[in-house]
C-alpha positions, 0 to 999 in steps of 0.5 A: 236656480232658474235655467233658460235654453235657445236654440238658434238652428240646433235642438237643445237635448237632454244631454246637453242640458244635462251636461251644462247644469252638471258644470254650472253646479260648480259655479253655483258652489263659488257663488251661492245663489245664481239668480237666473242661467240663459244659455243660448246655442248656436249653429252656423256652418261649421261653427258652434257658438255657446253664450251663457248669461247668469244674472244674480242679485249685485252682478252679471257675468256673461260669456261667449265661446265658438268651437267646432264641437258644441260640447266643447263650446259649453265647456270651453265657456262654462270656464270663461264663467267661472275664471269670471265668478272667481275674480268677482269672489276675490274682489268681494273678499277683498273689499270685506277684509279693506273696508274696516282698515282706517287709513293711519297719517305718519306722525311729523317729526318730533311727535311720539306715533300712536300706540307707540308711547315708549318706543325710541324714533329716529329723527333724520336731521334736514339738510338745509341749502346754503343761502346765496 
């Protein structure tokens, strides 16, 4: 996993760089392999503005969090990220599970259902209109 730090009017430490890749370990462990990490730190005024880009091979996920406290900023969108690698695990679970179902059409009436040779069906007559 490859890490990239920017700092716009801040100096990116050790501590910090310690304390993101503890907390992108977790994502990592949600999707496997993260290609490429930027993490882009920013200070202005009073305001503390985290961005983390994570590129993999089949998607990116991108976040961007603004707090007081730049500490608070990493953590606040390192969750953002990872709400985000879970919801794209599901969808990738979910098309897996799908994908081998094939769409059944309902047999007409009076037609006996596959796999379903001996089983009794119920015919529900059809109310006709009176003519005019």
């Amino acid at each position: 996993m490859k890490v990239d730090y920017t700092g716009r009017q801040i100096e990116v430490t050790p501590a910090i760089e310690k304390f993101t890749e503890a907390h992108l370990k977790k994502i990592r462990k949600i999707l496997g392999e993260m290609i490429e990490v930027h993490v882009i730190l920013t200070v202005e005024k009073y305001r503390h503005i985290a961005e983390i880009n994570l590129k993999s091979r089949s998607f990116k996920i991108n976040g961007i969090e603004e707090t007081h406290d730049m500490y608070a900023s990493i953590n606040a969108v390192l969750e953002k990220i990872e709400r985000q690698a879970l919801k794209h695990k599901g969808k990738k679970i979910d098309k897996k599970r799908k994908g081998d179902v094939a769409a059944v059409a309902p047999a007409p009436p009076g037609e006996a259902l596959p796999g379903n040779s001996g089983a009794r069906q119920v015919i529900r007559p059809v109310l006709s209109l009176p003519s005019p």
